[in-house]
Biopython code that builds the backbone (N, CA, C, O; Angstrom):
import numpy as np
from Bio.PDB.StructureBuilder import StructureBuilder

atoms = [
    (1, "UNK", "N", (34.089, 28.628, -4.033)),
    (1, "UNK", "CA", (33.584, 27.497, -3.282)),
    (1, "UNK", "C", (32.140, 27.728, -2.854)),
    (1, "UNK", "O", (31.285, 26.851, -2.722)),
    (2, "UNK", "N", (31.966, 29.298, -2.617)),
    (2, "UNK", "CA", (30.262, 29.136, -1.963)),
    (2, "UNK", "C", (29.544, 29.252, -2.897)),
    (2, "UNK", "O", (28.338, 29.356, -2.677)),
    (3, "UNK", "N", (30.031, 29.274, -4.237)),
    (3, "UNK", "CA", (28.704, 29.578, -5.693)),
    (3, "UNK", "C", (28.303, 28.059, -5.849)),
    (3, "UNK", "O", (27.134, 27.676, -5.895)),
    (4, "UNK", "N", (29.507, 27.169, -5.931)),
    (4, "UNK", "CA", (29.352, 25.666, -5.905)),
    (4, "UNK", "C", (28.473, 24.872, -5.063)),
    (4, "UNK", "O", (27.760, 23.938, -5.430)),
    (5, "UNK", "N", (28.641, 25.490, -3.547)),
    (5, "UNK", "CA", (27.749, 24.936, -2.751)),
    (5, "UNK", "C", (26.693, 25.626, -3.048)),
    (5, "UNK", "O", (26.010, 24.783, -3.629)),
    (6, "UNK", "N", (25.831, 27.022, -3.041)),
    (6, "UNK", "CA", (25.124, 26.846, -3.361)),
    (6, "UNK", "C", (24.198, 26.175, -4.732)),
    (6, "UNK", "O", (22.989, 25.945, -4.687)),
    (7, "UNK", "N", (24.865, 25.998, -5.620)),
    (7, "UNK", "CA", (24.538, 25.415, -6.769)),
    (7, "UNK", "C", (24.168, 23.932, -6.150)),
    (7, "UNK", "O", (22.965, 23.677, -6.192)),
    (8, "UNK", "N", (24.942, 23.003, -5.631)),
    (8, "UNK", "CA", (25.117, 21.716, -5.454)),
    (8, "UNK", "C", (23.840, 21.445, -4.494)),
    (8, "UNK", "O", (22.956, 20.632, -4.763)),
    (9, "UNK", "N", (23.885, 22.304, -3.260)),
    (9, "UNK", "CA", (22.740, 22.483, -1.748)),
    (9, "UNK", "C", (21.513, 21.929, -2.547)),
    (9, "UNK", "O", (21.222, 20.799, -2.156)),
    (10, "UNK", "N", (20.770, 22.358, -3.474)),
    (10, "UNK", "CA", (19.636, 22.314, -3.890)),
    (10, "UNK", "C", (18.937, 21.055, -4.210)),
    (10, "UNK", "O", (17.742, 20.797, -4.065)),
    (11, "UNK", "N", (20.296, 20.002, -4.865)),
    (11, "UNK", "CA", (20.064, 19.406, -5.695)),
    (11, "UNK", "C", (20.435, 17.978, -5.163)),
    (11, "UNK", "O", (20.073, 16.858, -5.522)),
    (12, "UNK", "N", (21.402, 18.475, -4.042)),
    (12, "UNK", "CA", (21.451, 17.069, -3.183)),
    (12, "UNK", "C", (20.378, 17.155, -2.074)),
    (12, "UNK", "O", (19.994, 16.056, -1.674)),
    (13, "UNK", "N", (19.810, 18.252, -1.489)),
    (13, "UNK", "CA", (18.081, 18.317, -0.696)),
    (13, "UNK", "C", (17.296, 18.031, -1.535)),
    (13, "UNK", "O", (16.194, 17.904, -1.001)),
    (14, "UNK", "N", (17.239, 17.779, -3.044)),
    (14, "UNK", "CA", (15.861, 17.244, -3.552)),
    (14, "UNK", "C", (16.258, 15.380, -3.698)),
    (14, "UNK", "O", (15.497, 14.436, -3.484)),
    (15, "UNK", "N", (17.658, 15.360, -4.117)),
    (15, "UNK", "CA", (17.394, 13.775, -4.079)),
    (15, "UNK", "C", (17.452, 13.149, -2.991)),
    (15, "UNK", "O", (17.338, 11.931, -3.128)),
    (16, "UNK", "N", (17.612, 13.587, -1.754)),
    (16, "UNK", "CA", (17.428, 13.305, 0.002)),
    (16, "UNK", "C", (15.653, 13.252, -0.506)),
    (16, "UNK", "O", (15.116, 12.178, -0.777)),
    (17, "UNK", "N", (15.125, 14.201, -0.550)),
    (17, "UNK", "CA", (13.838, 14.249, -0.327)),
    (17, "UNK", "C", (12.862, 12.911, -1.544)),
    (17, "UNK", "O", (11.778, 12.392, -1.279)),
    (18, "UNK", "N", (13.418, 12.758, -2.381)),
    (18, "UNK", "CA", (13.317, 11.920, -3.425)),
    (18, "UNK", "C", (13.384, 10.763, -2.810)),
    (18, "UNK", "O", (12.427, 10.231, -2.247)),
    (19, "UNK", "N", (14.343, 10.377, -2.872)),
    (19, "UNK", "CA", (14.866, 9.129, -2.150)),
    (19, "UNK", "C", (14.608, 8.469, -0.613)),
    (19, "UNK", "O", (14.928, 7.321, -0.303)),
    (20, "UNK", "N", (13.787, 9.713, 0.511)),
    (20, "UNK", "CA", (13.037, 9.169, 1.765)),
    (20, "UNK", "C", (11.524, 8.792, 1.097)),
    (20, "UNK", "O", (10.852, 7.849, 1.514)),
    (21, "UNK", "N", (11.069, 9.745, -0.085)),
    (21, "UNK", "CA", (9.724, 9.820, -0.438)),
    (21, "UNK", "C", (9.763, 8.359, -1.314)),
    (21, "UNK", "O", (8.694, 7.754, -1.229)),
    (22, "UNK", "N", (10.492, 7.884, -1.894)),
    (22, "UNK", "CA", (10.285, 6.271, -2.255)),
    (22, "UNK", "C", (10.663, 5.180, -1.234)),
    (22, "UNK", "O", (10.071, 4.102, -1.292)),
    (23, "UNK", "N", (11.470, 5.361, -0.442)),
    (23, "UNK", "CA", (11.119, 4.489, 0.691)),
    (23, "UNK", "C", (10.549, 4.729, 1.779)),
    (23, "UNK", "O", (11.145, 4.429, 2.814)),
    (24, "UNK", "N", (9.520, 5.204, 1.830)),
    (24, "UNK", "CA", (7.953, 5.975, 2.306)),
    (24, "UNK", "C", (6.897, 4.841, 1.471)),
    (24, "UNK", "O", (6.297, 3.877, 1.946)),
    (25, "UNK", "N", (6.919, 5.250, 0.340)),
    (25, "UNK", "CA", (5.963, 4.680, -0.658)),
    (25, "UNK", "C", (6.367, 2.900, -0.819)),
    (25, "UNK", "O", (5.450, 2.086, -0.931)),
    (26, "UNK", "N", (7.936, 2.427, -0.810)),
    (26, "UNK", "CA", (8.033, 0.962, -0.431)),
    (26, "UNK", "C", (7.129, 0.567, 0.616)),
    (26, "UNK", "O", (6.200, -0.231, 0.494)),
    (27, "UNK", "N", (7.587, 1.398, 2.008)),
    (27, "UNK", "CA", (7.051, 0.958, 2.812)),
    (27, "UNK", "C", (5.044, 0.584, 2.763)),
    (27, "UNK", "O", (4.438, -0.376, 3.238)),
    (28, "UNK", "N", (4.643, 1.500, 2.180)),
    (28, "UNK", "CA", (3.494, 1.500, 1.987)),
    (28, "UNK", "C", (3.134, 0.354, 1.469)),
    (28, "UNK", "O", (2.576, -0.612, 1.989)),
    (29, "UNK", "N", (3.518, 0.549, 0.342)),
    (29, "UNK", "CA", (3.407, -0.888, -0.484)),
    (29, "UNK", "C", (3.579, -2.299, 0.226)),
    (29, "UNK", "O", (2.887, -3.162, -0.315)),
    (30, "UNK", "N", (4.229, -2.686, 1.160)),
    (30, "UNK", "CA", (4.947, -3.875, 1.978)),
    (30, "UNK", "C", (3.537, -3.731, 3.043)),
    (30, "UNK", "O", (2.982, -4.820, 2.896)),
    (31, "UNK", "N", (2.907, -3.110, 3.794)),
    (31, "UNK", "CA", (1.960, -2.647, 4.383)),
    (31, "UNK", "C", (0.895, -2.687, 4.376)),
    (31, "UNK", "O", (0.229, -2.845, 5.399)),
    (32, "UNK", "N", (0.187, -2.494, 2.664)),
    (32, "UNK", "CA", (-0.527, -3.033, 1.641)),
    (32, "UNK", "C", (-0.796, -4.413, 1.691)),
    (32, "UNK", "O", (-1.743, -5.115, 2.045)),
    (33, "UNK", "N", (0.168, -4.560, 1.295)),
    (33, "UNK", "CA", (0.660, -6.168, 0.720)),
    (33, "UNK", "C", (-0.019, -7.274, 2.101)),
    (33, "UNK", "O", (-0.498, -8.397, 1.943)),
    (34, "UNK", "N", (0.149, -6.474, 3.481)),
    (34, "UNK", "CA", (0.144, -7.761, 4.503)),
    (34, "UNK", "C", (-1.254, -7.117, 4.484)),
    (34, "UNK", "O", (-1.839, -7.529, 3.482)),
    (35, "UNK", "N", (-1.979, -6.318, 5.155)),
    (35, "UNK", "CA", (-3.395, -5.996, 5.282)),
    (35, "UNK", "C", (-4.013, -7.077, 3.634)),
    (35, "UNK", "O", (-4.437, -8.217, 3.826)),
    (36, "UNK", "N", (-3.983, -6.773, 2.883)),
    (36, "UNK", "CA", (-4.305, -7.586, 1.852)),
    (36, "UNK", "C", (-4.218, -8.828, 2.213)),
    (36, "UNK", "O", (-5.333, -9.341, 2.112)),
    (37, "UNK", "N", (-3.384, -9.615, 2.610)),
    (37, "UNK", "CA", (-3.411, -11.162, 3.307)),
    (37, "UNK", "C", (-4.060, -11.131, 4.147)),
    (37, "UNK", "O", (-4.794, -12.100, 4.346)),
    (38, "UNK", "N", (-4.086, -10.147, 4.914)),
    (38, "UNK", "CA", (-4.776, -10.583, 6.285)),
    (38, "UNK", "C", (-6.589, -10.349, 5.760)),
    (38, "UNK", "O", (-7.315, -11.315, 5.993)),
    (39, "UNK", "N", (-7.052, -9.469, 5.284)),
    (39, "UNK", "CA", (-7.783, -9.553, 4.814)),
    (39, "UNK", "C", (-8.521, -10.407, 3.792)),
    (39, "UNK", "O", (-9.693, -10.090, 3.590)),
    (40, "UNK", "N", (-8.094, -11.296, 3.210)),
    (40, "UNK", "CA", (-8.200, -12.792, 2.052)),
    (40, "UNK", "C", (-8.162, -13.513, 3.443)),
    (40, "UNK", "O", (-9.066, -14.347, 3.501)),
    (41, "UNK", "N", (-7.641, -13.475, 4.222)),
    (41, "UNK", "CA", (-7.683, -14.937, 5.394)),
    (41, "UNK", "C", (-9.276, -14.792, 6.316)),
    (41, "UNK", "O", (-10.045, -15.673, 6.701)),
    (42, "UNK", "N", (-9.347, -13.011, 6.470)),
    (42, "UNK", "CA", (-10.672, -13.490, 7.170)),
    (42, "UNK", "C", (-12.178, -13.645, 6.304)),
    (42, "UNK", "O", (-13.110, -14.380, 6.632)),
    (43, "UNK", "N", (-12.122, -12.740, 5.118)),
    (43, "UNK", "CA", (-12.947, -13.301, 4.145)),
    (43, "UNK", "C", (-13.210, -14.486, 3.586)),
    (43, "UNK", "O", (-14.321, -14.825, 3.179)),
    (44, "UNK", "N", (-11.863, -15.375, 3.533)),
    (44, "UNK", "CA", (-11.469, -16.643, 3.594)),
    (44, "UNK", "C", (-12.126, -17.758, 4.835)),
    (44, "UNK", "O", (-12.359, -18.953, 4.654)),
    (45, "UNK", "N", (-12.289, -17.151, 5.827)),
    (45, "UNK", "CA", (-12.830, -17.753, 7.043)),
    (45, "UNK", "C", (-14.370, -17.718, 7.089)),
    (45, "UNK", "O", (-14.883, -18.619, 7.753)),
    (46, "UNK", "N", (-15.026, -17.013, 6.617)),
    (46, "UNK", "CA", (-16.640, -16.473, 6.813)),
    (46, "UNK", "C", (-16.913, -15.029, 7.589)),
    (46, "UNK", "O", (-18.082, -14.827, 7.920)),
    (47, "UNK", "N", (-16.265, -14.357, 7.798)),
    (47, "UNK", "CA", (-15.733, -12.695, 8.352)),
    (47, "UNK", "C", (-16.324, -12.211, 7.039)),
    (47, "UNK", "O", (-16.178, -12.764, 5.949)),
    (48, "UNK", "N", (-17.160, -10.862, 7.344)),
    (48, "UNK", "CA", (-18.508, -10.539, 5.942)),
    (48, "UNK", "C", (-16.965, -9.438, 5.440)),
    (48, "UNK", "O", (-15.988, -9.380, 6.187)),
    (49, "UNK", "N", (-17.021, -8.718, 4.196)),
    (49, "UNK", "CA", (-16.325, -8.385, 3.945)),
    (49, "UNK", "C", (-15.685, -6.932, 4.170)),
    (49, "UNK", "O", (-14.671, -6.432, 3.683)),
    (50, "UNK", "N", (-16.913, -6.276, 5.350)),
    (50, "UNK", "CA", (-16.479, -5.233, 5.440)),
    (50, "UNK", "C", (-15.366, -5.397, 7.077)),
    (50, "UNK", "O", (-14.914, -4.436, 7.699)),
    (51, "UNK", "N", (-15.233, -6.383, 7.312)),
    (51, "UNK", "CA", (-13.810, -6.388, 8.274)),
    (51, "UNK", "C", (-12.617, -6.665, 7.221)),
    (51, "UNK", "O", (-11.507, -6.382, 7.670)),
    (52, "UNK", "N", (-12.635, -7.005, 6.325)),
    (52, "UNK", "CA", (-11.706, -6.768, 5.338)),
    (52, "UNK", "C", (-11.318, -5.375, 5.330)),
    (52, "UNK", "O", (-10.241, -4.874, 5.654)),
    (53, "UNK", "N", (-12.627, -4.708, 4.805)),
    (53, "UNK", "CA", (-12.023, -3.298, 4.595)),
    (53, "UNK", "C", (-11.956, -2.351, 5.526)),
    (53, "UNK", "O", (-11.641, -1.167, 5.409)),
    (54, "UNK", "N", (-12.435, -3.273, 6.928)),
    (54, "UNK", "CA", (-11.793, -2.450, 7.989)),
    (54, "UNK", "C", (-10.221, -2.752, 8.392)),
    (54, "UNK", "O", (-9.596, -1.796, 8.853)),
    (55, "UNK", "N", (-9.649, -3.812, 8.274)),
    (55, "UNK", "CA", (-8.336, -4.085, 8.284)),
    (55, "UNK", "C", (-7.201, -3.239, 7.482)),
    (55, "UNK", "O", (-6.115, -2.901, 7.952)),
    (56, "UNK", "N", (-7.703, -2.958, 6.119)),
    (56, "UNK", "CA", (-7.294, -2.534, 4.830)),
    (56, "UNK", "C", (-6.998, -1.080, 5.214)),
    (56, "UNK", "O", (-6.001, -0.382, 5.029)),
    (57, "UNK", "N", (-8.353, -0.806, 5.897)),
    (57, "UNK", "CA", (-7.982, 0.736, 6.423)),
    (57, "UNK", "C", (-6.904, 1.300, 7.458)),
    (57, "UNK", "O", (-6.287, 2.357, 7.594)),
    (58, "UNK", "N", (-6.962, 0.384, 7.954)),
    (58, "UNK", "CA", (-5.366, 0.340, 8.907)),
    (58, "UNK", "C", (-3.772, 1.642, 8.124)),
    (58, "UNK", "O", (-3.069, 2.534, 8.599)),
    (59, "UNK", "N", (-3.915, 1.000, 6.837)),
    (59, "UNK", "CA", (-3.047, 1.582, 6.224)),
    (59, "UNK", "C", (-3.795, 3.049, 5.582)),
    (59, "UNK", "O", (-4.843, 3.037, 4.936)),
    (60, "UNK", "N", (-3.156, 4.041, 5.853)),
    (60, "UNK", "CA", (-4.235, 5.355, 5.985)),
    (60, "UNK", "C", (-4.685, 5.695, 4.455)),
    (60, "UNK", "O", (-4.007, 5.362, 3.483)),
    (61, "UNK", "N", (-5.649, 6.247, 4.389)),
    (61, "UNK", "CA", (-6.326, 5.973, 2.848)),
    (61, "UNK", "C", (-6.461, 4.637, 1.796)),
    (61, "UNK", "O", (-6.613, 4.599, 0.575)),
    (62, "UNK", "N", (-6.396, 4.058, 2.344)),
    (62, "UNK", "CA", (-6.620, 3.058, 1.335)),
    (62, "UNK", "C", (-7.554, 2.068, 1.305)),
    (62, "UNK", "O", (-7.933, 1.666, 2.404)),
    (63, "UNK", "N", (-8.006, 1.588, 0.364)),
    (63, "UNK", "CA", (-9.396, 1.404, 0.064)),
    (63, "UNK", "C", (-9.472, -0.728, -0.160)),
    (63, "UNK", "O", (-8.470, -1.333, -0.543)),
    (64, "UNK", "N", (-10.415, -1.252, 0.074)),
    (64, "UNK", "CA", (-10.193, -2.492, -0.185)),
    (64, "UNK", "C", (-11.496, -2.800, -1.404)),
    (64, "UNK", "O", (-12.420, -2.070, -1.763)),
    (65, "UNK", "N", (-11.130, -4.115, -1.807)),
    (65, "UNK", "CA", (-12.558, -4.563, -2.999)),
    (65, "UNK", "C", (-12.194, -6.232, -2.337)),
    (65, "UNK", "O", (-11.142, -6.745, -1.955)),
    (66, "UNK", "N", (-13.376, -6.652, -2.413)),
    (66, "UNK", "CA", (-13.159, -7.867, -2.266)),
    (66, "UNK", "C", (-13.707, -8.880, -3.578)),
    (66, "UNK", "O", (-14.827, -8.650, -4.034)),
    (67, "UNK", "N", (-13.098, -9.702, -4.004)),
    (67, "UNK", "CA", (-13.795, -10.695, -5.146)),
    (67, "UNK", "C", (-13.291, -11.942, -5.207)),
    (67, "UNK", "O", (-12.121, -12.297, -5.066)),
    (68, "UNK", "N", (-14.690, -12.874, -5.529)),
    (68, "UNK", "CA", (-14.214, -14.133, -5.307)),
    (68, "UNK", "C", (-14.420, -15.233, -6.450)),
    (68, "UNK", "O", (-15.530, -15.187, -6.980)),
    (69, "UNK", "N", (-13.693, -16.048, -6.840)),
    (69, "UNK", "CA", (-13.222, -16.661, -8.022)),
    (69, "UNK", "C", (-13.421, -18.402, -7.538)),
    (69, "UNK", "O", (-12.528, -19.072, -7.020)),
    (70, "UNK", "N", (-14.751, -18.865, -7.847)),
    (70, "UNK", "CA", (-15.182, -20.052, -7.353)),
    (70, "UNK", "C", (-14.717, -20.340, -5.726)),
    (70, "UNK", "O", (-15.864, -20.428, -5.289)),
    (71, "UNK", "N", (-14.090, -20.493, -4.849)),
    (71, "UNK", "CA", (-13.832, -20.749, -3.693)),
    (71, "UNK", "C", (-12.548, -20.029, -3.517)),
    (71, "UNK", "O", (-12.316, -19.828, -2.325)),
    (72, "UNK", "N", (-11.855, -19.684, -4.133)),
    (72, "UNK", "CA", (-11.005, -18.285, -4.107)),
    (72, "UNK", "C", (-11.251, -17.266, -3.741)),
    (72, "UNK", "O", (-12.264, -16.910, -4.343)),
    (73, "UNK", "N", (-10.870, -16.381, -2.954)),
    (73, "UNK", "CA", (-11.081, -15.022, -1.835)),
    (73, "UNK", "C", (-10.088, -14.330, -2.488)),
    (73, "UNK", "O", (-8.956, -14.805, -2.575)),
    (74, "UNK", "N", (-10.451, -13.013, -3.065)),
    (74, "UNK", "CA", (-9.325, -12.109, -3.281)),
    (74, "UNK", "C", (-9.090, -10.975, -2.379)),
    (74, "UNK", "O", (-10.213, -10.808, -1.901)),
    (75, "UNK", "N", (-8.307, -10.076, -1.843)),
    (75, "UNK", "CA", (-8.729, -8.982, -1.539)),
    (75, "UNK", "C", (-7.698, -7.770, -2.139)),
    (75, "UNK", "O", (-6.478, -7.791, -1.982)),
    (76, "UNK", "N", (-8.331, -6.876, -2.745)),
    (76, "UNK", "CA", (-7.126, -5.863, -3.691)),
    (76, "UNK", "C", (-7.214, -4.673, -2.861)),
    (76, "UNK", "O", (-8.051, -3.771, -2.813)),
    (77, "UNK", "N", (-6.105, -4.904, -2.199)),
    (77, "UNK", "CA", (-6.170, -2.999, -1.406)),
    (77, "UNK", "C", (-4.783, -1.922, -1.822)),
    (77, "UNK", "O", (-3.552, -1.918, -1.813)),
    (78, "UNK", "N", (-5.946, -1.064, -2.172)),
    (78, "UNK", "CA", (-5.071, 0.510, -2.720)),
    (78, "UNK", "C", (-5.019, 1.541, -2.529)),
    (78, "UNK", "O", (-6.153, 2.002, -2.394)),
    (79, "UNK", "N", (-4.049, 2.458, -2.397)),
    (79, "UNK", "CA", (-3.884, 3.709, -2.084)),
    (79, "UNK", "C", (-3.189, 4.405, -2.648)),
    (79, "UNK", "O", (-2.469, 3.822, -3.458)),
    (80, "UNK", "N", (-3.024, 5.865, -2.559)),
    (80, "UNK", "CA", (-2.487, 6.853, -3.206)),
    (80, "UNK", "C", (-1.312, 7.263, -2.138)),
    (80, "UNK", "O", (-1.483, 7.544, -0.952)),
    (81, "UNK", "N", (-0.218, 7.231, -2.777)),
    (81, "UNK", "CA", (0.879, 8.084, -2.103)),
    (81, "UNK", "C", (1.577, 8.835, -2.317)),
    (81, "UNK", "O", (2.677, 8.361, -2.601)),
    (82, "UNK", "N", (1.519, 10.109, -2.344)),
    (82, "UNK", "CA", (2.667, 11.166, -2.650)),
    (82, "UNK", "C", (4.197, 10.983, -2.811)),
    (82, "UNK", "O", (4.703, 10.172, -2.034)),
    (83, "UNK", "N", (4.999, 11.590, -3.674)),
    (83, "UNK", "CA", (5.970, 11.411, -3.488)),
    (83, "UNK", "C", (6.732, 12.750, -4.370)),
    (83, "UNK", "O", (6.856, 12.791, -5.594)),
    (84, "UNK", "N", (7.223, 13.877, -3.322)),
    (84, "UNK", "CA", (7.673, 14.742, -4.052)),
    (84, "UNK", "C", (6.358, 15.946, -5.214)),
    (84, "UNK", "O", (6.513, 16.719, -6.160)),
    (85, "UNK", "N", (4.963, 15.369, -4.249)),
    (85, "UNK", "CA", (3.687, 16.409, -5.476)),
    (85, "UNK", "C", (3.352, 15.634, -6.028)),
    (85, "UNK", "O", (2.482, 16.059, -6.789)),
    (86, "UNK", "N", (3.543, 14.403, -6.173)),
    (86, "UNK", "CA", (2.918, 13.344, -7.413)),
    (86, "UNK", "C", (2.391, 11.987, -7.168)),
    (86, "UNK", "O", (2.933, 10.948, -6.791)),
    (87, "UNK", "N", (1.266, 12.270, -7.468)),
    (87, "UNK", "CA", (0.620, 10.980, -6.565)),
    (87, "UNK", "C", (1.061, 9.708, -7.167)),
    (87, "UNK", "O", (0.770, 9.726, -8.363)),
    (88, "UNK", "N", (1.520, 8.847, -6.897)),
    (88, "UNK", "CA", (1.795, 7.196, -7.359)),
    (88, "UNK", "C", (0.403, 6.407, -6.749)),
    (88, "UNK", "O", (0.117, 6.747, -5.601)),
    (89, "UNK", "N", (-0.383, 5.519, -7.306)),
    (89, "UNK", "CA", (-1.327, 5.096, -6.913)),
    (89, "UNK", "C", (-0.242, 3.089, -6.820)),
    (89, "UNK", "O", (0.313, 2.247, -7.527)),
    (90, "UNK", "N", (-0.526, 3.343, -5.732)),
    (90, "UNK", "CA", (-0.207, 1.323, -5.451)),
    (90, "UNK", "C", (-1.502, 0.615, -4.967)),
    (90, "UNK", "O", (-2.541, 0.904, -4.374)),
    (91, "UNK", "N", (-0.774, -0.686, -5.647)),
    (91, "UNK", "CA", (-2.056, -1.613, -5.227)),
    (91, "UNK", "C", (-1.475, -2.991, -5.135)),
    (91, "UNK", "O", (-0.470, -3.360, -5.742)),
    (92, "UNK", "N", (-2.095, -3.615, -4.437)),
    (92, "UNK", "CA", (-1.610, -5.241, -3.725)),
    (92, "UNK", "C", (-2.454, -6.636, -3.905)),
    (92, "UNK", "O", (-3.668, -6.551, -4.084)),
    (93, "UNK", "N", (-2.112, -7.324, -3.880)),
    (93, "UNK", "CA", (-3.642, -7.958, -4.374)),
    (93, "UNK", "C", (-3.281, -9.626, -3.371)),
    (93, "UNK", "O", (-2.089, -9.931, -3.417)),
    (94, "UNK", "N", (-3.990, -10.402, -2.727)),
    (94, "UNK", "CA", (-3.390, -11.304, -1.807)),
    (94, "UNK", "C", (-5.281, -12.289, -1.966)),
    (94, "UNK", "O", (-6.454, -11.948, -1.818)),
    (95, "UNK", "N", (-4.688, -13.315, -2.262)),
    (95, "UNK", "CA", (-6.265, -14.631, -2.294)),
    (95, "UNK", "C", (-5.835, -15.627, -1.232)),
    (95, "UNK", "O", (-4.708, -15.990, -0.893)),
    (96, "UNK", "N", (-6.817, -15.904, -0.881)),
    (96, "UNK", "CA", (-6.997, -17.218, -0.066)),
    (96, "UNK", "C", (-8.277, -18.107, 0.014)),
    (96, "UNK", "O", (-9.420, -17.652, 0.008)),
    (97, "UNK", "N", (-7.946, -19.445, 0.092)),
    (97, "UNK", "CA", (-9.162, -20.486, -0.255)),
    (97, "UNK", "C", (-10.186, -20.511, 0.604)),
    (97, "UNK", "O", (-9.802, -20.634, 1.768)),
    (98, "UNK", "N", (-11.581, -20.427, 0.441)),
    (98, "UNK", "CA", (-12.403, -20.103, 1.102)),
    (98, "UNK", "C", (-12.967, -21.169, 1.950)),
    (98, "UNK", "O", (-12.989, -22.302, 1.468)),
    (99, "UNK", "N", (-13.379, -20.999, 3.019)),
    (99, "UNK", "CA", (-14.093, -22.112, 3.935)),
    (99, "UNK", "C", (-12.827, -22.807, 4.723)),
    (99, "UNK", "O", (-12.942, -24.029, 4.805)),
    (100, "UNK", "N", (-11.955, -22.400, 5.161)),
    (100, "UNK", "CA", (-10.900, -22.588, 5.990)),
    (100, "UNK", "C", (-11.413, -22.156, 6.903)),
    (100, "UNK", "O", (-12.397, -21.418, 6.956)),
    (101, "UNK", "N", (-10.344, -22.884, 8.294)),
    (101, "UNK", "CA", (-10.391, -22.355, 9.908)),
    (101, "UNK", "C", (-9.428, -21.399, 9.564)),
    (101, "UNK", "O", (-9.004, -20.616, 10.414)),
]
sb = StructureBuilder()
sb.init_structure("model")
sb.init_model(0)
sb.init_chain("A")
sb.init_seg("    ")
for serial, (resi, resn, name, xyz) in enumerate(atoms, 1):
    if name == "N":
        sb.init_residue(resn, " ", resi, " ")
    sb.init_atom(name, np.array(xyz, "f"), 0.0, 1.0, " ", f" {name:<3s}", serial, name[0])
structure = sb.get_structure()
């Protein structure tokens, strides 16, 4: 019984660790996703674009671009997140129409 557990111990602590480290990285992503809106709404408003990428920064490392597509506001914010030694790079992308209140 204790050769088993140790055999088994290892392998159910890496998919625990697996499995918090992708819903870590969801979360990120969902996190992303709203800073990215919120950021298209104030670029969207007349807000210059580096409060975009001060918003964007909220979420730790991650970086914003802003681009705009005739009266379309984009804002793409991305970051790198570990998971288990391996970086996954996510990215979000959220527009809004420009010259709004």
């Amino acid at each position: 019984m204790a050769a088993e557990l140790a055999v088994a111990l290892p392998a159910v602590v890496i998919v625990v660790a697996l499995g918090i480290g992708g819903l870590m990285a969801a979360a990120t992503q969902v996190r992303l996703q709203d800073v990215a809106a919120d950021g298209a709404r104030l670029v969207a408003r007349g807000e210059p674009d580096g409060r975009a990428a001060g918003v964007v920064a909220q979420v730790g490392g991650a970086r914003a671009a802003v681009s705009w597509s005739g009266e379309l506001v984009c804002v793409t914010a991305s970051a790198d997140v570990r998971v288990a030694g391996v970086a996954l790079p996510l990215r979000a992308v959220s527009c809004a129409l420009g010259g709004g209140l």
